[in-house]
DRENDO-1510 file (C-alpha; in Angstrom, 1 decimal, always signed):
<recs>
REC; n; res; u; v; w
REC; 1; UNK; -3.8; -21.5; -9.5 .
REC; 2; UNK; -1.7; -18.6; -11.0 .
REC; 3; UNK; -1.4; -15.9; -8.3 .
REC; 4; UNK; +0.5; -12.8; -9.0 .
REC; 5; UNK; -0.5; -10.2; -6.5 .
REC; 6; UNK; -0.4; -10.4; -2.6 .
REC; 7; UNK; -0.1; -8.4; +0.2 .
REC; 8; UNK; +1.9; -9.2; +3.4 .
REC; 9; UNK; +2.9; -8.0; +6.8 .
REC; 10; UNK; +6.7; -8.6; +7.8 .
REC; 11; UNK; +8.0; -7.6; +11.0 .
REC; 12; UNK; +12.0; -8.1; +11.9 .
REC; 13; UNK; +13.0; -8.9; +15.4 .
REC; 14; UNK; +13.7; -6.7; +18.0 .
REC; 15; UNK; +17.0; -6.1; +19.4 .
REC; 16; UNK; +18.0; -7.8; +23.1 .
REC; 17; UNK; +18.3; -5.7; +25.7 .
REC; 18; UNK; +21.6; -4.6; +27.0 .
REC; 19; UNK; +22.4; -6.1; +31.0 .
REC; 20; UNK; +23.2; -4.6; +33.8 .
REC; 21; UNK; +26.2; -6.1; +35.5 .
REC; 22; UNK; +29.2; -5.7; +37.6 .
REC; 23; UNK; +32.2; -7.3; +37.7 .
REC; 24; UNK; +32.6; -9.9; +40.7 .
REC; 25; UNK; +35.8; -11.5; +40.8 .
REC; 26; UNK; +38.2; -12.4; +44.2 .
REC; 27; UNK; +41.0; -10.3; +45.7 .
REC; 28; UNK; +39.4; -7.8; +42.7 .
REC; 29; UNK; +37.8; -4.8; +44.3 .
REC; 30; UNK; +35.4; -2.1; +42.6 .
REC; 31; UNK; +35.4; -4.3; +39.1 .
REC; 32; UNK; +33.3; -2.2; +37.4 .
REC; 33; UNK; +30.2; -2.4; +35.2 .
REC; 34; UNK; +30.4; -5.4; +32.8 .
REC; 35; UNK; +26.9; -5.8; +31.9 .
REC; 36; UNK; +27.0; -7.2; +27.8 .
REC; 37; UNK; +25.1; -5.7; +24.7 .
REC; 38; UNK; +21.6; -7.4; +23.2 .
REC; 39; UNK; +21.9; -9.3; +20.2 .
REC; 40; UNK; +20.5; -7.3; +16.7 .
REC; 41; UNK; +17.0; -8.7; +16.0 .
REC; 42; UNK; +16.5; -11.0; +12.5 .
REC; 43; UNK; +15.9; -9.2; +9.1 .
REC; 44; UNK; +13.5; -10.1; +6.9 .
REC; 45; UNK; +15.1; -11.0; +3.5 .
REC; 46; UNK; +13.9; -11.7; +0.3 .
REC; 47; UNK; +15.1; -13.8; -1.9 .
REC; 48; UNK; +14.5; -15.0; -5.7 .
REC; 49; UNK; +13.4; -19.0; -6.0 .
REC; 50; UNK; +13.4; -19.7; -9.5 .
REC; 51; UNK; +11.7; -23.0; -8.7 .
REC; 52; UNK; +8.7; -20.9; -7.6 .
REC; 53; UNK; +6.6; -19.5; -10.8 .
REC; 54; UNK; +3.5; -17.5; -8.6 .
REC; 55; UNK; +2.9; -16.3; -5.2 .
REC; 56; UNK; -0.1; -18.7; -4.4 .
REC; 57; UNK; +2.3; -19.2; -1.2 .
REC; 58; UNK; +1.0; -15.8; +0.1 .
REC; 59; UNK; -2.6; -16.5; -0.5 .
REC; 60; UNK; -2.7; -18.3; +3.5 .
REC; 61; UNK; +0.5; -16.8; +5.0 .
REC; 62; UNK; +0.3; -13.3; +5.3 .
REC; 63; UNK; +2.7; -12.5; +8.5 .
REC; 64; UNK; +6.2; -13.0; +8.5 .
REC; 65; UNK; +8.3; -12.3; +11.8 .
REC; 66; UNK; +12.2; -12.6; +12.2 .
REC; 67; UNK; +13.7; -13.8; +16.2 .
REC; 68; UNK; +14.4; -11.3; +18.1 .
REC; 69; UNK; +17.6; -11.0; +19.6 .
REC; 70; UNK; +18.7; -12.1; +22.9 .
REC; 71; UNK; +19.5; -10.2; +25.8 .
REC; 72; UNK; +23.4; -9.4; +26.9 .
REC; 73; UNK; +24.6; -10.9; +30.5 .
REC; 74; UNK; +27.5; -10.4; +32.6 .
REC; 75; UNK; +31.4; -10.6; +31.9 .
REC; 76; UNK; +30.5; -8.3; +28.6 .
REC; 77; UNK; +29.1; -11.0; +27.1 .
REC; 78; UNK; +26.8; -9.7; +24.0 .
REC; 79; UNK; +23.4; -11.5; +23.2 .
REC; 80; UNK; +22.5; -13.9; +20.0 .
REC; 81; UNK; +21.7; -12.4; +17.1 .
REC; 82; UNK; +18.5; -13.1; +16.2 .
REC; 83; UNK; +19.0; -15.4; +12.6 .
REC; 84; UNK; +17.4; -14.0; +9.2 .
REC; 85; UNK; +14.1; -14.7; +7.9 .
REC; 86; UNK; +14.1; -15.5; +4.5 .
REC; 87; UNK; +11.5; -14.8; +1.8 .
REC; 88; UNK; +11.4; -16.7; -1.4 .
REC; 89; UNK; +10.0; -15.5; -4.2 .
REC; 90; UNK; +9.3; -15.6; -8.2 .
REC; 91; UNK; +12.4; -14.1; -10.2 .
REC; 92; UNK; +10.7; -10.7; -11.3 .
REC; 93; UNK; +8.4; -9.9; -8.3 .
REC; 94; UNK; +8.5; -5.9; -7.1 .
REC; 95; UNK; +8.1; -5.1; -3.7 .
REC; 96; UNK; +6.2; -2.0; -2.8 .
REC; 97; UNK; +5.4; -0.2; +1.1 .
REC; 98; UNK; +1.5; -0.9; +0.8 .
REC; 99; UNK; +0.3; +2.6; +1.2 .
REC; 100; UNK; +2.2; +4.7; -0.8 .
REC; 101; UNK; +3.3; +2.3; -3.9 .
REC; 102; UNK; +6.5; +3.0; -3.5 .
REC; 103; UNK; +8.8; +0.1; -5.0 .
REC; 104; UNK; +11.2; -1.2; -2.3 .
REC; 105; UNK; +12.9; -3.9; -4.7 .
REC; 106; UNK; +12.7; -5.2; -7.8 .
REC; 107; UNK; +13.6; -8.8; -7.6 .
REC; 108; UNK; +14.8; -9.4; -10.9 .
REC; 109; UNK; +18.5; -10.8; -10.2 .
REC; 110; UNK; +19.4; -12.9; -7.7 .
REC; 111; UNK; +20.8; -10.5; -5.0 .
REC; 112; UNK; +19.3; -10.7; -1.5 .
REC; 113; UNK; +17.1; -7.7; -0.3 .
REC; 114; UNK; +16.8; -6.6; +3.2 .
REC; 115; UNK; +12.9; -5.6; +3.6 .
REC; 116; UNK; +12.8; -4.5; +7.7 .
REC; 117; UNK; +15.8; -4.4; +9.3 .
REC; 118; UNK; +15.9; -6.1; +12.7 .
REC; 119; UNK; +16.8; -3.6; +15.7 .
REC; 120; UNK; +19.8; -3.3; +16.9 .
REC; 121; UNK; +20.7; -4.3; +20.0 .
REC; 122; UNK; +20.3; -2.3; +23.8 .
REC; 123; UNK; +24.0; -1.2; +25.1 .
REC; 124; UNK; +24.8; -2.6; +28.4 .
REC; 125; UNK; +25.7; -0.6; +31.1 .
REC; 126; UNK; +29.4; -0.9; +30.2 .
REC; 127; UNK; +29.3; +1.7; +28.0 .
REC; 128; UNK; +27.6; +4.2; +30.0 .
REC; 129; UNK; +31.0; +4.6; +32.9 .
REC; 130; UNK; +32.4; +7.5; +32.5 .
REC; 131; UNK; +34.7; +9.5; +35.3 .
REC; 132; UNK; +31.7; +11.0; +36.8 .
REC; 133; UNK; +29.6; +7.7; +36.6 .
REC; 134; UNK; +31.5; +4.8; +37.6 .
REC; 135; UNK; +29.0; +2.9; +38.4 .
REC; 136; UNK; +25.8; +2.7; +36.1 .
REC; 137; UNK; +22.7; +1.2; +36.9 .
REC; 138; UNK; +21.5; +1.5; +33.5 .
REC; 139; UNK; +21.2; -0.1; +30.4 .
REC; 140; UNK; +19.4; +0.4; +27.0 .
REC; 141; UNK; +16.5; -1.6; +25.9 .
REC; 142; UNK; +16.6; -3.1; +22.2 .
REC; 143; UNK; +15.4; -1.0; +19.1 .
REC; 144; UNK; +12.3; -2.5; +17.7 .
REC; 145; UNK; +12.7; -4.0; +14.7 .
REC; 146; UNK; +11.5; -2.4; +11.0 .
REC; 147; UNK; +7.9; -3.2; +10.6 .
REC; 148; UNK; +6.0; -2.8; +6.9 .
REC; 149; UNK; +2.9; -4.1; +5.0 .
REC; 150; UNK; +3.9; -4.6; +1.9 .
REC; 151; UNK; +2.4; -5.8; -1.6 .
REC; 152; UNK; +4.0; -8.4; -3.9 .
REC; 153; UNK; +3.7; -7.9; -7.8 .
REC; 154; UNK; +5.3; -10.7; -10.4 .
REC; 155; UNK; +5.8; -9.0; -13.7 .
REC; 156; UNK; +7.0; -11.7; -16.0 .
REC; 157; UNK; +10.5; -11.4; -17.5 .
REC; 158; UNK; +10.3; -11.5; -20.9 .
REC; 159; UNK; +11.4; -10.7; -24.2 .
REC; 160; UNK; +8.5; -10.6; -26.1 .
REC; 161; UNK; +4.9; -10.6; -25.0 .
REC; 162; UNK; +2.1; -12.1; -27.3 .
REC; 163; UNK; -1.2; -10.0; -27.8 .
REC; 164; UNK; -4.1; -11.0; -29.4 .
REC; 165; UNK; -8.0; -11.9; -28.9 .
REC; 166; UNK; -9.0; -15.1; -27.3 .
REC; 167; UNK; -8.6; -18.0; -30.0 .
REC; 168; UNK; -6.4; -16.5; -32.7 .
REC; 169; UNK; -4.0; -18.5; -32.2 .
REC; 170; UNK; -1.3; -17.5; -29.4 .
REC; 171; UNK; -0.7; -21.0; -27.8 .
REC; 172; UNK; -0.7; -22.4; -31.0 .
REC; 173; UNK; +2.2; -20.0; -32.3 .
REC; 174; UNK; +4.4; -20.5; -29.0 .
REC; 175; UNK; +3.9; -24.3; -28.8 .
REC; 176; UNK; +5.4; -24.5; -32.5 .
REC; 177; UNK; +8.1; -21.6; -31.8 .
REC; 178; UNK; +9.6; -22.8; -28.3 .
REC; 179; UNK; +9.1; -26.0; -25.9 .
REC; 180; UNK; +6.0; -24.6; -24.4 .
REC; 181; UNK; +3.3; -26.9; -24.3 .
REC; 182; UNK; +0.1; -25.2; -23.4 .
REC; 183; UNK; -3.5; -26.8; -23.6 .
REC; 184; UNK; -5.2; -26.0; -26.7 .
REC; 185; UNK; -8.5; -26.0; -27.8 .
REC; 186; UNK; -10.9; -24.5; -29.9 .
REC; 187; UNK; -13.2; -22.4; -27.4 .
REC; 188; UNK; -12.2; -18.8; -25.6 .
REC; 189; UNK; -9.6; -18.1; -22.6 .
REC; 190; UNK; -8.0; -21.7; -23.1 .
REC; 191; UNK; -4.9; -19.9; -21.5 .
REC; 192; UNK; -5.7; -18.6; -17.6 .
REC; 193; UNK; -2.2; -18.4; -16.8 .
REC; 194; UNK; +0.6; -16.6; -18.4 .
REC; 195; UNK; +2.5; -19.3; -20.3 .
REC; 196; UNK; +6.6; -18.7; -21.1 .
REC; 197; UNK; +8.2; -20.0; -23.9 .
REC; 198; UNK; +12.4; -20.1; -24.8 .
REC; 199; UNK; +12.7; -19.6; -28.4 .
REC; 200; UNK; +15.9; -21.3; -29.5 .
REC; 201; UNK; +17.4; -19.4; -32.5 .
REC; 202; UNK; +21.2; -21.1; -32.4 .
REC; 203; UNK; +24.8; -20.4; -31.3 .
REC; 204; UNK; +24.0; -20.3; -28.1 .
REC; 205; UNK; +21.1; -17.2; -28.4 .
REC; 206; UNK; +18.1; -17.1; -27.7 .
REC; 207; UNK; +14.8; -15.0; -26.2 .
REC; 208; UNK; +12.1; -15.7; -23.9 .
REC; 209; UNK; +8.2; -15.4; -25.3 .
REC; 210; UNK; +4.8; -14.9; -23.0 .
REC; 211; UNK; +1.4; -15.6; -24.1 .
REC; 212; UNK; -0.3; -12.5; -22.2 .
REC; 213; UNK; -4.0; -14.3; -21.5 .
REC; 214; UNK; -7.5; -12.0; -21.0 .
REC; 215; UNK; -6.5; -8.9; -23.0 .
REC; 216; UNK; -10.2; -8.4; -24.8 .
REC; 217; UNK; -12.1; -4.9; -25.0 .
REC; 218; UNK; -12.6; -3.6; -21.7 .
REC; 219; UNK; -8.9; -5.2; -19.8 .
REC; 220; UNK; -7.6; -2.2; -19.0 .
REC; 221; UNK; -10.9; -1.5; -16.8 .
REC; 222; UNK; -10.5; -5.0; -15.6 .
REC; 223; UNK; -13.1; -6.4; -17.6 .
REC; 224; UNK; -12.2; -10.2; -17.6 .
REC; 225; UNK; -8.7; -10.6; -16.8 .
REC; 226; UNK; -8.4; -7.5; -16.8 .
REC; 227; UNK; -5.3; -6.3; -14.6 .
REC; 228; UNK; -4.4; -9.7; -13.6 .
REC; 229; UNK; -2.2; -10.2; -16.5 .
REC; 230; UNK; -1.9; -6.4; -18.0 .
REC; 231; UNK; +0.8; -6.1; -15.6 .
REC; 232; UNK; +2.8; -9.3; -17.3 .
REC; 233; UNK; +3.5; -7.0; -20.4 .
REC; 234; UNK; +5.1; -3.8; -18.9 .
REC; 235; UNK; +8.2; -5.8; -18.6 .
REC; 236; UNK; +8.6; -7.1; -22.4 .
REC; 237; UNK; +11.0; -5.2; -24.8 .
REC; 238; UNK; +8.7; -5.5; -27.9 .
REC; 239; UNK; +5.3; -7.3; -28.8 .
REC; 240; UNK; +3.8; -9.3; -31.1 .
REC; 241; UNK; +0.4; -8.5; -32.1 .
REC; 242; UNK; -1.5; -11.4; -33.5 .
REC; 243; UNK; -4.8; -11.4; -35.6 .
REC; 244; UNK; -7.3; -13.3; -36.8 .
REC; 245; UNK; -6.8; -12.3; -40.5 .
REC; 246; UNK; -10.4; -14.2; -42.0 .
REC; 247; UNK; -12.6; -12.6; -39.1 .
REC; 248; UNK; -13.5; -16.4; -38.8 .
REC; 249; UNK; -15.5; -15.5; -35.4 .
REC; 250; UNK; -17.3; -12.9; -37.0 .
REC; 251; UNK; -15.1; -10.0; -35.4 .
REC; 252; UNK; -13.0; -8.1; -37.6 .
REC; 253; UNK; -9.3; -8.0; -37.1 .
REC; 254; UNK; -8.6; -4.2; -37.6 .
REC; 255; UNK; -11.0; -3.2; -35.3 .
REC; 256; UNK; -9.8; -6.6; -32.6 .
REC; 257; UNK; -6.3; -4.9; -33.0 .
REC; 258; UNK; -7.2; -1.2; -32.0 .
REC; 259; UNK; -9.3; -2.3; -29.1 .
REC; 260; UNK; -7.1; -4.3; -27.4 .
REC; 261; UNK; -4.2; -1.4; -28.0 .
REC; 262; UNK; -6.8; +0.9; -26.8 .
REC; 263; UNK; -6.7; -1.3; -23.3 .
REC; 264; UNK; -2.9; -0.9; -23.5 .
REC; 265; UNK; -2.9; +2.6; -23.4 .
REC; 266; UNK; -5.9; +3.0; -20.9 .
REC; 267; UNK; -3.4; +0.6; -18.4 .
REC; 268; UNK; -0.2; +2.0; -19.3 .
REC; 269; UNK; +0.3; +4.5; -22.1 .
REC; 270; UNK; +4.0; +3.7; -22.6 .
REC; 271; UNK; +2.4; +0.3; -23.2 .
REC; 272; UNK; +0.8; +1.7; -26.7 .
REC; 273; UNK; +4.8; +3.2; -27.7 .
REC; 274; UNK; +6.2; -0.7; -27.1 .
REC; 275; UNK; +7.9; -2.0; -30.6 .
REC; 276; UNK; +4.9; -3.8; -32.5 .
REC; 277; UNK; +4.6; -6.8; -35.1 .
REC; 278; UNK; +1.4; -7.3; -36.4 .
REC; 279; UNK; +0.9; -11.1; -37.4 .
REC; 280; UNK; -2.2; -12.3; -39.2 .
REC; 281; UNK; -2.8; -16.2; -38.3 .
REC; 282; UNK; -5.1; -18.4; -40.2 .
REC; 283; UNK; -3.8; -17.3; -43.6 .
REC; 284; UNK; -4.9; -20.3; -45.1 .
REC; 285; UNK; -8.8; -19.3; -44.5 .
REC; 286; UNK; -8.1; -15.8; -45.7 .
REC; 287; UNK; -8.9; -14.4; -49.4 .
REC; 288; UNK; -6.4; -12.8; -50.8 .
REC; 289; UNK; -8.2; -9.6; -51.1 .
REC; 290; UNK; -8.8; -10.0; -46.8 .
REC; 291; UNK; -4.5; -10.2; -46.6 .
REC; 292; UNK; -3.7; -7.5; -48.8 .
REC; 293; UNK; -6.2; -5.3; -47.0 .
REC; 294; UNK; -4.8; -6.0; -44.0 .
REC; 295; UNK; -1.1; -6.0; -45.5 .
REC; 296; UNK; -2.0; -2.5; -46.7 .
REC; 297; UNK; -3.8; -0.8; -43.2 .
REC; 298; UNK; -0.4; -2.1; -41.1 .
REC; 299; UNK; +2.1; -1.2; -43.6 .
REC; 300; UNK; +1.1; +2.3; -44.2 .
REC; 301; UNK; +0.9; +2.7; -39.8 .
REC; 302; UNK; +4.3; +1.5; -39.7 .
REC; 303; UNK; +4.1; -1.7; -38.4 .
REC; 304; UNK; +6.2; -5.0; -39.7 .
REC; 305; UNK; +3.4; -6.9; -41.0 .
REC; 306; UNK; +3.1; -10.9; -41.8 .
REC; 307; UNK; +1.0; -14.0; -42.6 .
REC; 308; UNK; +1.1; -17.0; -40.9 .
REC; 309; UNK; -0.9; -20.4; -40.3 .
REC; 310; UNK; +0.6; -21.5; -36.9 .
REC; 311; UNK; -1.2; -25.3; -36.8 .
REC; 312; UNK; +0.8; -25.9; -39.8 .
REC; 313; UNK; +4.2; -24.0; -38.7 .
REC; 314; UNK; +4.0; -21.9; -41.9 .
REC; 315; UNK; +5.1; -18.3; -42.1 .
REC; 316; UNK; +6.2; -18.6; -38.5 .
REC; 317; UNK; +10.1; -19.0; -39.3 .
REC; 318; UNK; +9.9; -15.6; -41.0 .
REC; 319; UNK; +7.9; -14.2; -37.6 .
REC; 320; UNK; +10.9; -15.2; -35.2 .
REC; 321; UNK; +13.5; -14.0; -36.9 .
REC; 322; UNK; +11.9; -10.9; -37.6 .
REC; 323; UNK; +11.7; -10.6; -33.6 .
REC; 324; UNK; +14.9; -11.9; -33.5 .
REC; 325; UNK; +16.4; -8.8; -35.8 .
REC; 326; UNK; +14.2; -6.3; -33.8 .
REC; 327; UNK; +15.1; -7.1; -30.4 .
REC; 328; UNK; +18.9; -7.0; -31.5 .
REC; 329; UNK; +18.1; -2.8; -31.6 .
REC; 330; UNK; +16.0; -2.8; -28.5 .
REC; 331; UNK; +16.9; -1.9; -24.6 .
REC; 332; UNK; +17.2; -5.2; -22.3 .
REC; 333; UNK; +14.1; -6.1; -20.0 .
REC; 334; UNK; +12.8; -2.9; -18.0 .
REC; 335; UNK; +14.2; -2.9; -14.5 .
REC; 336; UNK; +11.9; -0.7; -12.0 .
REC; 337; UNK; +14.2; +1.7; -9.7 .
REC; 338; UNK; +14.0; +2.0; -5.8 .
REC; 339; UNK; +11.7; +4.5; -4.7 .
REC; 340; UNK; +11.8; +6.6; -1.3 .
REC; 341; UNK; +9.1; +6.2; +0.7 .
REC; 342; UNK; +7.4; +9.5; +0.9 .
REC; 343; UNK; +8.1; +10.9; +4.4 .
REC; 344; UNK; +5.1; +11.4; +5.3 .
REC; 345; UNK; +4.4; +7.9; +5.5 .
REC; 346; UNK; +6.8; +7.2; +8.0 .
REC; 347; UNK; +5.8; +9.8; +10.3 .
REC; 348; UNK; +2.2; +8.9; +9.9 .
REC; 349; UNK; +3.6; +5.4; +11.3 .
REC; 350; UNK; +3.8; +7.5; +14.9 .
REC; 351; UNK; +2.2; +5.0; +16.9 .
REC; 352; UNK; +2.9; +4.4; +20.6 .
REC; 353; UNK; +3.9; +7.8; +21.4 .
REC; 354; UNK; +7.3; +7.8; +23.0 .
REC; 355; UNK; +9.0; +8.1; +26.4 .
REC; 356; UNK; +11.7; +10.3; +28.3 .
REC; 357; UNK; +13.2; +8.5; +31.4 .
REC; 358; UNK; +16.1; +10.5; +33.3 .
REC; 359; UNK; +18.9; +7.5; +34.5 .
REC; 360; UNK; +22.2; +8.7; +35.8 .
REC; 361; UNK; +21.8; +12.6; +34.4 .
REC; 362; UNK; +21.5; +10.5; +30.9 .
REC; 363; UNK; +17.8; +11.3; +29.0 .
REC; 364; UNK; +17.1; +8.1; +27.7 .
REC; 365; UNK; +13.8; +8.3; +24.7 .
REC; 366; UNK; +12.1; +5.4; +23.3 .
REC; 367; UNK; +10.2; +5.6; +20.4 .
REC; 368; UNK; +9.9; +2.4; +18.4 .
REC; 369; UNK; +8.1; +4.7; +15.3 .
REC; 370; UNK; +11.4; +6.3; +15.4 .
REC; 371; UNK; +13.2; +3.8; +14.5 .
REC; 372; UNK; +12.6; +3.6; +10.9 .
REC; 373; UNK; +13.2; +7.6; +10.7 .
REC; 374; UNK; +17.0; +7.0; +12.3 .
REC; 375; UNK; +17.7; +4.5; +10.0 .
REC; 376; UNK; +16.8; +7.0; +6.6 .
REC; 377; UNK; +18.8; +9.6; +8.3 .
REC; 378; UNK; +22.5; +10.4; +7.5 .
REC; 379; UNK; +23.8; +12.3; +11.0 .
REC; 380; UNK; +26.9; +13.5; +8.4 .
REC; 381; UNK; +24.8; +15.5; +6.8 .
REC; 382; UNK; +23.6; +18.4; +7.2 .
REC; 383; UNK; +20.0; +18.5; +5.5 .
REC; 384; UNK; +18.9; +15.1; +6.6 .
REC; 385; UNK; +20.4; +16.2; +10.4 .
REC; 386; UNK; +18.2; +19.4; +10.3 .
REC; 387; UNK; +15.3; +17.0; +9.2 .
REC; 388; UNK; +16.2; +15.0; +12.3 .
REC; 389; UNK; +15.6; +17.7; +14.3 .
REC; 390; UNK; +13.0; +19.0; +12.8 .
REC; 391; UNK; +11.3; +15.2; +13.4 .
REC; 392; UNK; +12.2; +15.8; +17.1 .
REC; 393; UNK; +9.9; +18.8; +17.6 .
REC; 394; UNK; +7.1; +18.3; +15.4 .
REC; 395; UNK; +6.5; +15.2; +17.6 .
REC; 396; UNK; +6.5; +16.8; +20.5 .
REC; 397; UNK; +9.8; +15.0; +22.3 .
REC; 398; UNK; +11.9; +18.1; +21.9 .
REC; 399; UNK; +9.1; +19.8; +24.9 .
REC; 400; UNK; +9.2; +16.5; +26.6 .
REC; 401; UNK; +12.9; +16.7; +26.8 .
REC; 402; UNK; +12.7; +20.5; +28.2 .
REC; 403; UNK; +9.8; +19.3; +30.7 .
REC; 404; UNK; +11.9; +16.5; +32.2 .
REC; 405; UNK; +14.4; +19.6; +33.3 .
REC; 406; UNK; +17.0; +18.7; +30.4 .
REC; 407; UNK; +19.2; +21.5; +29.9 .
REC; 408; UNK; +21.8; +22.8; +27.3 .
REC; 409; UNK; +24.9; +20.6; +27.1 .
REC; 410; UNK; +23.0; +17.0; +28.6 .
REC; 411; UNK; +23.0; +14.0; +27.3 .
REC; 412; UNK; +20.0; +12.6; +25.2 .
REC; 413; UNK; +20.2; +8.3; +24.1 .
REC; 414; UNK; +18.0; +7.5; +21.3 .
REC; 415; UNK; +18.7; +3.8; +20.9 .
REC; 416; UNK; +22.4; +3.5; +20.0 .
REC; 417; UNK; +22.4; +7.5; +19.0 .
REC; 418; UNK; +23.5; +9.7; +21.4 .
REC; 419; UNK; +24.4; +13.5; +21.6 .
REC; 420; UNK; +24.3; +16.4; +23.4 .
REC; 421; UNK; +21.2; +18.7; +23.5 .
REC; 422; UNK; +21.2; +22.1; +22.4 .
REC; 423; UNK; +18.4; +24.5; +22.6 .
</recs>
């Protein structure tokens, strides 16, 4: 079965917690604190499989969750991290943050993308001795770790995408262009999955050809296929259109061809701008009057226009290296850019509240929604600091802080963050 949506919830592990320790060691008096740090919770990676062609594999497993890290212990010694969970998925699948849309990745080459970050791990009590505090009894618990739902699109990578009505002649044309071998037969929506083709054109070059199933009148509504494969041809640099050219179903190719560019521009209108070739299979049931009708509606629109009869090979020569020539002027194969998740989102992700504790003169706050706001924040700068803040009151931790007594120059500990408060 050809999957090519699915939505999924990852979570990466939390960070150990940092220990609380003291040095014990003969004839040495007053060691000190010693407790270790906790180990940084598991990511959760992603990673392009080019063995894997859908993402059926989603359709039962829908939770993903990296080890969390292990706690630090005495002697300074810090805890495991916790190891990587990796996703594999189809070359060309985007990652978007469920809610919004927003595209986290676009797995398209082969580099490794970190979806949730695992926490990092509590500080032990080490770290806390100052001259005035020699002897901590405190330690800081592990951030929680970066947790999304997010949703899985594969958009086929290819160079050319093949349109046309059910039965004129698309898995004919690819089997007899490329090595693709795709069931034929004479009845509608043969082809249920996308099927990919390498077209071979010597010296070492060639391009990679789709036959884009389910696009009839209605698709961009999701009328049959609908969506389920309208998504495949966003990625291709040009397409080729392919008609009918004796109406041998009783439809009428000029009018099959404006419909199904109609569904192109309801879905996507950049879609209805792509680079065009309008082929007209079945030549050899055709009159001539029928081809130079057709010749004569295409030409004067613009498009590159040819004959063909696919079952026999002929005319299709002069189709693929017509594509070849057009996609030698073209831009390579779209690549969709990172988007920030709006913030909005993340704030709205404000679940669990938070607490203040007040250890040692030190006010400690724990907010696990806040970790995913620290970690989009650049404290070097000055805007995203001020949003920082800004954060801290709307949430209401800023009036926490001054309830628990916390006054101008004390320390606050957010995690691994700390500063000193100003009013």
């Amino acid at each position: 079965m050809f999957v090519d949506v699915a939505k999924i919830k990852i979570k990466a592990g939390n960070g150990g917690d940092g220990a609380v320790a003291f040095h014990r060691e003969k004839y040495v008096a007053s060691g000190g604190p010693d407790g270790g740090d906790g180990g940084k919770g598991g990511d959760i990676v992603f990673v392009v499989d080019d063995n894997l062609s859908t993402l059926a594999d989603f359709r039962y497993k829908r939770k993903y969750s990296a080890p969390n890290g292990s706690n630090g212990s005495g002697s300074r010694k810090s805890g495991k991290k916790g190891q990587d969970l990796e996703i594999r998925v189809p070359r060309g699948t985007l990652i978007r943050e469920n809610e919004s849309g927003s595209i986290m990745a676009d797995m398209s080459k082969t580099e490794r993308f970190i979806a949730a970050k695992g926490g990092r791990g509590g500080w032990g009590n080490s770290h806390f001795a100052t001259p005035t505090r020699q002897t901590p009894q405190f330690a800081k618990a592990g951030a929680p770790g970066e947790e999304w739902e997010v949703r899985l699109e594969l958009k086929l990578l290819a160079d050319v995408g093949l349109l046309g009505y059910p039965n004129v002649g698309k898995s004919t044309f690819i089997s007899v262009v490329s090595e693709a071998k795709p069931i034929i037969a004479n009845y509608h929506f043969t082809t249920i999955t996308p099927v990919l083709g390498v077209v071979n054109m010597g010296d070492e070059n060639s391009f990679v050809i789709a036959d884009i199933p389910g696009l009839i009148e209605g698709a961009g509504d999701g009328v049959g296929l609908g969506h389920e494969f309208l998504r495949h041809v966003e990625r291709c640099r040009m397409l080729v259109h392919i008609i009918d050219a004796a109406g041998s179903e009783g439809r009428d190719p000029i009018e099959d061809f404006n419909k199904i560019n109609l569904e192109l521009e309801k879905f996507n209108p950049e879609l209805s701008k792509r680079e065009q070739i309008v082929v007209a299979n079945k030549s050899d049931l055709a009159s001539e009057e029928q081809l130079k009708t057709l010749e004569d509606y295409f030409t004067s629109r613009g498009y590159l226009f040819f004959t063909m009869c696919a079952v026999i090979a002929e005319g299709t020569k002069e189709v693929i290296n017509a594509v070849w020539n057009k996609l030698q002027t073209l831009p390579p194969i779209k690549e969709y850019e990172k988007e920030e998740i709006p913030q909005e989102i993340l704030l709205a992700k404000q679940t669990g509240g938070f607490t203040v504790q007040v250890i040692d003169g030190v006010y400690i706050v724990e907010a696990p929604w806040l970790i995913r706001i620290l970690n989009s924040t650049n404290l070097d700068d000055y805007e995203s600091l001020q949003y920082f803040q800004r954060v801290l009151k709307s949430s209401g931790i800023i009036d926490a802080l001054v309830a628990k007594g916390i006054n101008e120059g004390d320390t606050v500990s957010i995690y691994d963050i700390e500063f000193d408060f100003v009013l």
